[in-house]
N, C-alpha and C positions, 0 to 999 in steps of 0.2 A: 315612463318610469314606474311602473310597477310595483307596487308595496311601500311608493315612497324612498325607492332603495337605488340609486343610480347607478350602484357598483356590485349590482348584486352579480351579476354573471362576471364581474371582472377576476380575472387570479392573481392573487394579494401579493405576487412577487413583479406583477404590472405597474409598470411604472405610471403614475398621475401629472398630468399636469396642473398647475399651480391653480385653477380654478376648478380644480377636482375633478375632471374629466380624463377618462382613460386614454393613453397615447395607441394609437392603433399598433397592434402586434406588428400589421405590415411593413411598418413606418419602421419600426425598430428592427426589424431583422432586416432590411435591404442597409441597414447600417451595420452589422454586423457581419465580421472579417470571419471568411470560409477558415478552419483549423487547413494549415499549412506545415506544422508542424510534424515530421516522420521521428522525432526522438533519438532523428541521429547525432552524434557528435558535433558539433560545430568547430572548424579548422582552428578558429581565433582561440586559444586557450585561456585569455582573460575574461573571454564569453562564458565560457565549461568553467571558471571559478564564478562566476558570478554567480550562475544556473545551479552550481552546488550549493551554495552561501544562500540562495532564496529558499531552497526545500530543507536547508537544515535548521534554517529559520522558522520556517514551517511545522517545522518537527518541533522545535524549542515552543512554541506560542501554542501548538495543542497540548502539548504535555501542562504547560504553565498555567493557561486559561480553559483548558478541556472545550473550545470549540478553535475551528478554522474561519477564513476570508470568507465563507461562504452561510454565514451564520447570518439569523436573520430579525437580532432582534435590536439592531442597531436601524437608525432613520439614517437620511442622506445627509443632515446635518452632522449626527452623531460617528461618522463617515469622515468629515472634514473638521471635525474637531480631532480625531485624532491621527490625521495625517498633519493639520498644524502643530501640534504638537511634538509628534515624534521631524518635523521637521525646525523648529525649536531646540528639540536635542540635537539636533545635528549639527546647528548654527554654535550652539555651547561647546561643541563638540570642534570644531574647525577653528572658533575664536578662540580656546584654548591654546591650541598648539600654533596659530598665527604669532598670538602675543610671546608663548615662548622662543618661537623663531625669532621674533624680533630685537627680543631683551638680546639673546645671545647674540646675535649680532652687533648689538651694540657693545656689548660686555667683552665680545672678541670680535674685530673688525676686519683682522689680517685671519681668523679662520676660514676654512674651504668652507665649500655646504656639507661637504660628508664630515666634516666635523664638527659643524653645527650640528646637525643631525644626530649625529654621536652623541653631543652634548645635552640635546632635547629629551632623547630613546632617557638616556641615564637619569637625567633629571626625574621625567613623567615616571619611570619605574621607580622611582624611589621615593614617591611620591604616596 
């Protein structure tokens, strides 16, 4: 250790282990998946909505926050607070519209689901 410094030769985007010791570069890139990816279309079309819906995402959160996923002045923790988080909203997000399906269903028993559904769409929008 050299100057007292254990990390001096390490590059500050290497990842550490919990006793502050550098994980060998080697280590980590035989974990990592060769890009397989040629940017062609994928057949599934719910796949191509999805794939649209992340990079417009993408585009919305640099414009909002002026950095990307690749920013680096978050920790690993700071990482998993906001993935619980935004999965948090998602949960608020699902049990919303859970409880509204339910109400309506009680409230109309002989309704189909498309008009449950109906009932829910109108409700949440006028909400």
């Amino acid at each position: 250790m050299p100057n007292g410094n254990m990390h001096q030769d390490v590059d500050m985007q290497q990842p550490l282990f919990p006793d502050g010791e550098a994980v060998p570069l080697d280590e980590i890139n035989k974990h990592r998946k060769k890009k397989t990816s040629d940017n062609k279309p994928c057949q599934d079309p719910i796949i191509e909505a999805v794939v649209k819906d992340i990079r417009t995402r993408s585009e919305v959160g640099q414009k909002k926050y002026g950095v990307g996923l690749d920013r680096t002045d978050l920790n690993f923790r700071d990482w998993l607070q906001h993935a619980y988080e935004e999965s948090l909203d998602h949960s608020n997000y699902l049990k919303k519209v859970i409880t509204e399906y339910d109400n309506a269903i009680r409230k109309f028993p002989e309704a189909t689901e498309a008009e449950i559904i109906a009932l829910i769409t109108v409700r949440i929008q006028s909400t």
